[in-house]
PAZAPA-4460 file (N, C-alpha, C; in steps of 0.05 Angstrom, whole numbers, plus 32768, in hexadecimal, padded with zeros to 4 digits):
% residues 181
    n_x    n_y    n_z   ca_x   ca_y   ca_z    c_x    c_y    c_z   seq   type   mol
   836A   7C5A   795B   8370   7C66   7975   8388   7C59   7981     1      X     A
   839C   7C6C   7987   83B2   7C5C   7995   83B5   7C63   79AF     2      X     A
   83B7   7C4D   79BC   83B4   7C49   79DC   83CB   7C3D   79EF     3      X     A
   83D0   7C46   79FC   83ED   7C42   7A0D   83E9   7C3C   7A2B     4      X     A
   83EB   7C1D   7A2F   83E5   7C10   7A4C   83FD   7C11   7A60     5      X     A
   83F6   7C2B   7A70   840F   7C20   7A81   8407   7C1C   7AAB     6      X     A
   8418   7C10   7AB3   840F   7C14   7ACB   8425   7C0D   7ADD     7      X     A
   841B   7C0C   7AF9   8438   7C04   7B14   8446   7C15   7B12     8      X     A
   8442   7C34   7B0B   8458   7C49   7B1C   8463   7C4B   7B28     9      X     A
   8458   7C40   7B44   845F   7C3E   7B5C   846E   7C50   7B6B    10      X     A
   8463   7C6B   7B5A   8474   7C88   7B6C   8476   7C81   7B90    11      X     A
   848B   7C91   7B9B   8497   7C8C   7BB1   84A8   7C72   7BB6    12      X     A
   84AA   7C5E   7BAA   84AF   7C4A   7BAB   84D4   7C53   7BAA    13      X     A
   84DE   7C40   7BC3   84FC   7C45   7BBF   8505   7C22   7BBE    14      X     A
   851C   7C26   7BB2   852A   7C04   7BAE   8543   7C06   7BBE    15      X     A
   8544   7BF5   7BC9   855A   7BE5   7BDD   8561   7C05   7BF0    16      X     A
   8549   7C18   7BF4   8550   7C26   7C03   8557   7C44   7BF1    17      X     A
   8560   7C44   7BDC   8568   7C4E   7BC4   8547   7C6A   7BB5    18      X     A
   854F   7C79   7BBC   8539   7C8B   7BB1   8533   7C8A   7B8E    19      X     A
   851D   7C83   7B83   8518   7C81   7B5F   8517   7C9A   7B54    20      X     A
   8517   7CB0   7B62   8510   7CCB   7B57   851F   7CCC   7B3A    21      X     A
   8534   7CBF   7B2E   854A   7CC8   7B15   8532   7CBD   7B06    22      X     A
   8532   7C98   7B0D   8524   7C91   7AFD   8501   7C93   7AFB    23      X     A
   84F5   7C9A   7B0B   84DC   7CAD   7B0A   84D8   7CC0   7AF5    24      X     A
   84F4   7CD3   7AF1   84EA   7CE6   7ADE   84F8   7CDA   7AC6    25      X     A
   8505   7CC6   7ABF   8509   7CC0   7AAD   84F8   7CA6   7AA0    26      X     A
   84E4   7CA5   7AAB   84CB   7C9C   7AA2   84B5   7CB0   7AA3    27      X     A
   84B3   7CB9   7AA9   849E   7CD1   7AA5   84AE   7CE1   7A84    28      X     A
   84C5   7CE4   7A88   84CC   7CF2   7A6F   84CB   7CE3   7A57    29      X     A
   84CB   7CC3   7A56   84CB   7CA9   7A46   84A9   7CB4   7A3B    30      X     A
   849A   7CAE   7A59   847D   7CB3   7A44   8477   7CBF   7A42    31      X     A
   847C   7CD8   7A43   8469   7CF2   7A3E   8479   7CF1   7A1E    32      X     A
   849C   7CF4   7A1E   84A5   7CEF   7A03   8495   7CD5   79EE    33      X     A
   848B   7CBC   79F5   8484   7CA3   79E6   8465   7CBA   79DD    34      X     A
   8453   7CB7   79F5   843E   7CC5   79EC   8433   7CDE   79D7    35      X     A
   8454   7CEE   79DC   8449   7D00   79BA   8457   7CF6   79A5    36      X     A
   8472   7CEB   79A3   8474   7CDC   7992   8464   7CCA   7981    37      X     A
   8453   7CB5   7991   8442   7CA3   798D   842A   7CAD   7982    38      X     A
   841C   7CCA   798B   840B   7CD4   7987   83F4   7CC0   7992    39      X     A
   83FD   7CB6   79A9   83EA   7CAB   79B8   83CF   7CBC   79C3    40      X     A
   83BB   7CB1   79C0   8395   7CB6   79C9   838F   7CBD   79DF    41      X     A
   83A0   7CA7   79EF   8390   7C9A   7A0C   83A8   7C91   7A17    42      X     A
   83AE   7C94   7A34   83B8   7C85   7A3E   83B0   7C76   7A56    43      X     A
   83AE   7C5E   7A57   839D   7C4F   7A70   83BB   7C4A   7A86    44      X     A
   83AD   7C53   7AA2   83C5   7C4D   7AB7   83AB   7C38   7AC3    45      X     A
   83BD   7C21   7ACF   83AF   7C11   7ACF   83C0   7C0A   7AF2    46      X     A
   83AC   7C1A   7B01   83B9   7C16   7B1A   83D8   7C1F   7B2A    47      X     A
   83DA   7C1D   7B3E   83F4   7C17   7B50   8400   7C2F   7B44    48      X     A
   83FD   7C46   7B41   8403   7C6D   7B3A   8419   7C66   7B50    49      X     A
   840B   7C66   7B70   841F   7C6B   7B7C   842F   7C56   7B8F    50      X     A
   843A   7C51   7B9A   8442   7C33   7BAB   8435   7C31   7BCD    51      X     A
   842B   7C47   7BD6   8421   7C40   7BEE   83FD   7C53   7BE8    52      X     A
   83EF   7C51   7BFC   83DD   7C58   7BFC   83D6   7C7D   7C04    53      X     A
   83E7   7C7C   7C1A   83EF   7C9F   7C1A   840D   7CA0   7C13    54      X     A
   8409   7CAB   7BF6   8422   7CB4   7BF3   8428   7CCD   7BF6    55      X     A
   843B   7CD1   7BF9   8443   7CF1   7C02   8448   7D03   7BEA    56      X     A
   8440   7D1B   7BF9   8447   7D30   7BEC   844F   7D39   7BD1    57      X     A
   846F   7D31   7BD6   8481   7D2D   7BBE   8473   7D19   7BA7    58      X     A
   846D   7D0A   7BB1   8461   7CF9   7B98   8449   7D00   7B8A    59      X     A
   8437   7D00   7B9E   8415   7D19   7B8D   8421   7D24   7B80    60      X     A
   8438   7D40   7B82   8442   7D51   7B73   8449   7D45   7B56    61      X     A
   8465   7D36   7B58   8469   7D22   7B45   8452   7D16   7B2D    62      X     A
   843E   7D02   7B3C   8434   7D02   7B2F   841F   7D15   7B1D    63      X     A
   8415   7D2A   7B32   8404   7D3B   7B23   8413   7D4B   7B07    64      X     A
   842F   7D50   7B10   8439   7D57   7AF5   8435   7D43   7AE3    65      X     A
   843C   7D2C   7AE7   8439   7D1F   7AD2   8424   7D1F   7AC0    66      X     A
   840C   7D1E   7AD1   83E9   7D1F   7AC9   83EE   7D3A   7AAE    67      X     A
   83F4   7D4D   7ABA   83F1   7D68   7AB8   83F5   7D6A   7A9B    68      X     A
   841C   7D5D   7A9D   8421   7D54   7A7E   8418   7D48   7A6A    69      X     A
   8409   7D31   7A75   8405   7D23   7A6F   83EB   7D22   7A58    70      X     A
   83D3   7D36   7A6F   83BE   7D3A   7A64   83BF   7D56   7A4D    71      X     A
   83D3   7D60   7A45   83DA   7D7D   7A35   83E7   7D6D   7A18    72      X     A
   83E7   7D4E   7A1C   83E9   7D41   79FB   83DD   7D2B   79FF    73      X     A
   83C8   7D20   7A0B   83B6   7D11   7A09   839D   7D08   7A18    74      X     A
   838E   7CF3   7A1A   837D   7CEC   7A30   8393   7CDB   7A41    75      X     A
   8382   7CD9   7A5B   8385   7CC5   7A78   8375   7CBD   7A78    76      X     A
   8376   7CA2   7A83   835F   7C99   7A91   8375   7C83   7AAB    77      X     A
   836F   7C8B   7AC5   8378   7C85   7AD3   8369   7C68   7AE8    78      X     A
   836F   7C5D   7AF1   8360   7C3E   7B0B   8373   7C3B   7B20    79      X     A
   836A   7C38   7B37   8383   7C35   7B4C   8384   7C17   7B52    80      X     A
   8398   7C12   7B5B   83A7   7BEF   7B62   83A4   7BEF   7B79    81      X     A
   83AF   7BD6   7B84   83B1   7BD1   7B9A   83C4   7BE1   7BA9    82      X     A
   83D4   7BF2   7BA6   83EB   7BFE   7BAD   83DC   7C20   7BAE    83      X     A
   83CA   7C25   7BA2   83C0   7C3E   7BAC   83A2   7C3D   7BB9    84      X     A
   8399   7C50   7BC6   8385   7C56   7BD1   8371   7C61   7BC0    85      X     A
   8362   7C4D   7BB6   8345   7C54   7BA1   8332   7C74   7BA6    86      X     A
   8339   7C73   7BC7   832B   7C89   7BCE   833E   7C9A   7BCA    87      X     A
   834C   7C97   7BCF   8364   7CBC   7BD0   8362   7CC0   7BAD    88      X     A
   836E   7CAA   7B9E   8373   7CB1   7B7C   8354   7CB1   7B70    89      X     A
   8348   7CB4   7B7D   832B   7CB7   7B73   831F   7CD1   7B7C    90      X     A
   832D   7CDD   7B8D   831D   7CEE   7B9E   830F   7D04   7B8F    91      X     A
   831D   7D0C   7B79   831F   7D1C   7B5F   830A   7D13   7B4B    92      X     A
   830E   7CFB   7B4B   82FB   7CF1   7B32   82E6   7CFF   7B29    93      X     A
   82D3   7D0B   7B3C   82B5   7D0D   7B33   82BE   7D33   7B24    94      X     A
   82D5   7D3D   7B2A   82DC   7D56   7B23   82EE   7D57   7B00    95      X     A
   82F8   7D44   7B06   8305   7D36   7AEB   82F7   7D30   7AD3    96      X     A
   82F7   7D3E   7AC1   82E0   7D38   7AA7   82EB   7D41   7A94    97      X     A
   830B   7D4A   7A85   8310   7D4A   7A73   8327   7D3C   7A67    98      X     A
   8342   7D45   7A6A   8356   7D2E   7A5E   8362   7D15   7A72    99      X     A
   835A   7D1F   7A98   8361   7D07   7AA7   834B   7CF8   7AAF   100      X     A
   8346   7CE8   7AB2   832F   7CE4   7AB9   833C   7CC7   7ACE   101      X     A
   832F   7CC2   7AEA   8330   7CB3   7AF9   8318   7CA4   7AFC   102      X     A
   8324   7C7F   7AFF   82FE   7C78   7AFF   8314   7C62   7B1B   103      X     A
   8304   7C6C   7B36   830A   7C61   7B4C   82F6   7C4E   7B54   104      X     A
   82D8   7C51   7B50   82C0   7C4A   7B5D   82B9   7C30   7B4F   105      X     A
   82B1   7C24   7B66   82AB   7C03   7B5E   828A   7C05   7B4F   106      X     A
   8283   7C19   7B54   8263   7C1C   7B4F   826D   7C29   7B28   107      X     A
   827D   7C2D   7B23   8282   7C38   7B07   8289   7C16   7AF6   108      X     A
   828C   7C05   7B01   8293   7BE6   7AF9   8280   7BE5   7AE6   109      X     A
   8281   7BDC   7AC2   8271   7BD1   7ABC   826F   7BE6   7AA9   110      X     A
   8276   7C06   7AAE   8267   7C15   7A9D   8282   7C2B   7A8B   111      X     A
   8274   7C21   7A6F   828D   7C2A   7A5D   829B   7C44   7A5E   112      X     A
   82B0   7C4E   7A63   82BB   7C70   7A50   82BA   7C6A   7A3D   113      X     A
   82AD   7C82   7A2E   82B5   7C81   7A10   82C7   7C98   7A00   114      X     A
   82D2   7C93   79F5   82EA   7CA6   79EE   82E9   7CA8   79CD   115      X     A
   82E3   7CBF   79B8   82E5   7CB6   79A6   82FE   7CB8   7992   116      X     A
   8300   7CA6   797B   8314   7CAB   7969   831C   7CC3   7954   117      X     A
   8327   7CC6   7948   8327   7CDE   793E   8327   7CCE   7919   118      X     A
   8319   7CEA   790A   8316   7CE5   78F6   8303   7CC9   78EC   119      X     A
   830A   7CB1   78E4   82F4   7CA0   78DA   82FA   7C8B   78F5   120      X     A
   830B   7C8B   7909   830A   7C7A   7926   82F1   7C80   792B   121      X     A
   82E8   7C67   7934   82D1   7C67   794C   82DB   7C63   795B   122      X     A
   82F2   7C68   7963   82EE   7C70   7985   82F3   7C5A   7994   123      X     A
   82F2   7C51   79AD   82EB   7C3C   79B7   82E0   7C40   79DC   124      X     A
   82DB   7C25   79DC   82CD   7C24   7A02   82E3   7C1D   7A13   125      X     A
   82E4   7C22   7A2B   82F4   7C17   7A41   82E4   7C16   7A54   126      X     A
   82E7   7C02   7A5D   82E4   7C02   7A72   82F2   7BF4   7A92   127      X     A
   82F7   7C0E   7A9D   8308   7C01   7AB3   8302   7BF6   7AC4   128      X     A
   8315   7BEB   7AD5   830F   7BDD   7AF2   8322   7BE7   7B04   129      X     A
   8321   7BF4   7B0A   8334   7BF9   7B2C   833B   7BE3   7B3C   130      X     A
   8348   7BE8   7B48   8353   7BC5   7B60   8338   7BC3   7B6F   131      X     A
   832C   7BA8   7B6B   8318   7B9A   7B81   8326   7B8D   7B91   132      X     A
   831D   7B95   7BAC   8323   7B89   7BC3   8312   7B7D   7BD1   133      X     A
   830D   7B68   7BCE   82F6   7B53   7BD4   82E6   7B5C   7BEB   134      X     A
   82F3   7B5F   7BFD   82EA   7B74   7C1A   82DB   7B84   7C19   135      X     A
   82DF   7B95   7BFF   82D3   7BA8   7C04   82B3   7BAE   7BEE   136      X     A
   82BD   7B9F   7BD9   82B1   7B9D   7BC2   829E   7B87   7BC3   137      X     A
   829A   7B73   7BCB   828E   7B5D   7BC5   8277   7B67   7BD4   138      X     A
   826C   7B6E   7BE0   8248   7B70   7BD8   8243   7B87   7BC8   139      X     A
   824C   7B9C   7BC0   8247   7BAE   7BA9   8248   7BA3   7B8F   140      X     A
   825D   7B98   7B83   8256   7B89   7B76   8244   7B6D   7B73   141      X     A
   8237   7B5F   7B8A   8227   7B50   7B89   8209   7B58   7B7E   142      X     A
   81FD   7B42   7B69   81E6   7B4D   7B55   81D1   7B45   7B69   143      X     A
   81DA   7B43   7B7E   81C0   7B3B   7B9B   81C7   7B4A   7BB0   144      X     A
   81BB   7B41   7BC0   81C5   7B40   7BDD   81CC   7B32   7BF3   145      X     A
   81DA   7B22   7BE3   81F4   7B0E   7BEE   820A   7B19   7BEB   146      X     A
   8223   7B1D   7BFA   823C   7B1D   7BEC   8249   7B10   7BD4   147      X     A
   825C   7B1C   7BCD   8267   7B05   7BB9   8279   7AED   7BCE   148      X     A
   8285   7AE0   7BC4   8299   7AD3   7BCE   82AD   7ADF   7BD4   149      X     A
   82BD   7AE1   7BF3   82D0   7AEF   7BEF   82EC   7AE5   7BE3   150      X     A
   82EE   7AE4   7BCE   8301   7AE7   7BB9   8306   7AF5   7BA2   151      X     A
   8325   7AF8   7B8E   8321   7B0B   7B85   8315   7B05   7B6A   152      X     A
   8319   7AE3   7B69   8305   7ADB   7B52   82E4   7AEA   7B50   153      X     A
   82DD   7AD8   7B6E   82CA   7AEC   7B67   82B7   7B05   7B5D   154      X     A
   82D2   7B16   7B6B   82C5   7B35   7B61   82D5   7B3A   7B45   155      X     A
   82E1   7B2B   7B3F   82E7   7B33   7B18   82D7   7B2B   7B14   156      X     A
   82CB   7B10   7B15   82BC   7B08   7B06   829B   7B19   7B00   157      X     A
   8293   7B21   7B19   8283   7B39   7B1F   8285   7B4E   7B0E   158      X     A
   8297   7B57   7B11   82A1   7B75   7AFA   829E   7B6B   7AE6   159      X     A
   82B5   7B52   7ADB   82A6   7B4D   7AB7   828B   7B4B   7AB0   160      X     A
   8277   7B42   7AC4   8264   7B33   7ABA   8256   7B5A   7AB3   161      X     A
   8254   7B61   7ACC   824F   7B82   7ABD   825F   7B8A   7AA5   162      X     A
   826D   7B8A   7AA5   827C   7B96   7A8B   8273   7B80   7A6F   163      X     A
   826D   7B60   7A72   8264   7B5E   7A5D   8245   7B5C   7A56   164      X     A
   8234   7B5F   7A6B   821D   7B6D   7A69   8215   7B89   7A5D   165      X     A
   8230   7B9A   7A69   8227   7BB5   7A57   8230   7BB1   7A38   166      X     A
   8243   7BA2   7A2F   8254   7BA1   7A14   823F   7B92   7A02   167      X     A
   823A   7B80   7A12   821A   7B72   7A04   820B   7B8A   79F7   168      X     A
   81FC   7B8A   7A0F   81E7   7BA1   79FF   81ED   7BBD   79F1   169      X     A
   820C   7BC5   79F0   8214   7BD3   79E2   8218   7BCC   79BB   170      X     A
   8222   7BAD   79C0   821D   7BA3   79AA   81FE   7B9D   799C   171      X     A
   81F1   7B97   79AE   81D9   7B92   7998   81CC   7BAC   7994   172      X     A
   81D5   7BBC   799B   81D2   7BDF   7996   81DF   7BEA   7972   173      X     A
   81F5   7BD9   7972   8204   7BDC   795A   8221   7BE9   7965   174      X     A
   8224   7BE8   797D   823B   7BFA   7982   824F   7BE6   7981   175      X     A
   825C   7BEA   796B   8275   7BD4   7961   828F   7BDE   796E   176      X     A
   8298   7BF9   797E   82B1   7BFD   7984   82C2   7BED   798E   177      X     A
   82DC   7BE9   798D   82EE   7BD8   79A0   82E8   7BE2   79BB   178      X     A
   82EA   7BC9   79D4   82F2   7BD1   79EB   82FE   7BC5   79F8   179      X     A
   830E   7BDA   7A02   831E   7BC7   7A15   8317   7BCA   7A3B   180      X     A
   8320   7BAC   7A45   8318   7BAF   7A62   833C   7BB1   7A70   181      X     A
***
């Protein structure tokens, strides 16, 4: 399975005042070109899509083409950063179920996508993490009802311990796939 990590888009984002629109689409035309070239599977965006939390207009647009393209020669699987709004790039999620798929929700922590390989590939697990923000996350992820600590140690460490709790018992199942976090 070949898999292509990219992330920090940071659509809207201007430098020294300077609008990125040239080079926007000449990254969007980089991967959508790398991706059928490559005959890439999957592609993981791994946060920060856009640079502020409401981005405008022009940029949804932007990016949704990109998606659009994107998903018509392969999978998505999308997580928001600290630079986007979990709730807005999520808002879609639960409607999303074939080549994009968004995992925004801290309550999805822990629990694999599975995607499979083609021909004799098995395939493999991911599983994502969206940006924890200690604030907000740390008693959801707490295995009590205490908070966690507010730090961001903390709540990674929270999310791995789910994620290697589920990979555990996936292995003594026999489920040998690669995964990646």
């Amino acid at each position: 399975m070949r898999i292509l990590h990219t992330s920090d888009w940071h659509f809207g984002r201007n430098l020294h005042g300077q609008d990125l629109g040239d080079s926007r689409a000449a990254f969007c035309r980089w991967l959508l070109d790398t991706v059928r070239e490559q005959e890439i599977d999957l592609v993981l965006v791994s946060g920060d899509v856009y640079d502020r939390a409401i981005p405008a207009v022009s940029q949804l647009n932007e990016v949704m083409d990109l998606l659009r393209d994107l998903s018509s020669a392969t999978q998505v699987l999308l997580t928001p950063g600290n630079h986007d709004s979990a709730s807005r790039l999520g808002v879609y999620s639960q409607f999303l179920r074939g080549e994009v798929q968004v995992c925004a929700s801290v309550e999805e922590v822990g629990k694999a996508r599975e995607y499979a390989g083609k021909n004799a590939d098995p395939g493999v697990l991911i599983y994502p993490i969206p940006y924890l923000e200690p604030d907000l996350v740390r008693s959801t992820l707490s295995p009590n009802d205490q908070p966690l600590e507010r730090s961001h140690q903390a709540v990674m460490d929270a999310a791995m311990r789910r994620i290697s709790a589920d990979l555990k018992r996936r292995r003594s199942e026999g489920d040998l796939r690669p995964a990646v976090v």
